[in-house]
Residue, then its C-alpha position, 0 to 999 in steps of 0.5 A: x831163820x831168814x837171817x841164818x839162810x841169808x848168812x850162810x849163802x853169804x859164807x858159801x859165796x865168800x869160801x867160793x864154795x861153788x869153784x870148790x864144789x866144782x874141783x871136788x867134782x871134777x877130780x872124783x870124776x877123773x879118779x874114776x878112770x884109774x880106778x877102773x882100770x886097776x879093778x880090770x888088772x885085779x880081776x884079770x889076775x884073779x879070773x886067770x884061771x876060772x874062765x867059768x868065773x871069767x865068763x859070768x863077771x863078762x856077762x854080768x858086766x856086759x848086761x848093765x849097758x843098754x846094747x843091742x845084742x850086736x854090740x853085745x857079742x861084739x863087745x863079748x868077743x872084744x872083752x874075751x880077747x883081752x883077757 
């Protein structure tokens, strides 16, 4: 059992598993930002003509942040602009 540990965080190291760990991270993490910003220009198209919709989507999305509720009627205002 020993044996089998010592030899695959030997193979880890040798595959430098932790830098390949490290770019798969990092590029996931930096995928993100196109990808929400292609969700915001889908929904944009979508909500177009729903403000009801448009609306519930903003306060429902706004209510996962932990905001006082000054920035959350900034950010209300400012997300109603952008649409």
């Amino acid at each position: 059992m020993l044996a089998v540990l010592v030899a695959v965080v030997r193979k880890y190291g040798e595959d430098s598993g932790g830098s390949l760990a490290a770019l798969i991270a990092y590029r996931a993490f930096f995928s993100l930002f196109p990808l929400l910003l292609l969700l915001t220009t889908v929904l944009g198209y979508v909500l177009a003509g729903d403000p009801g919709l448009r609306e519930e989507v903003v306060d429902s999305s706004l209510a996962q942040f932990p905001a006082s509720s000054y920035r959350g009627a900034r950010w209300r205002a400012a997300a109603s602009l952008s649409w």
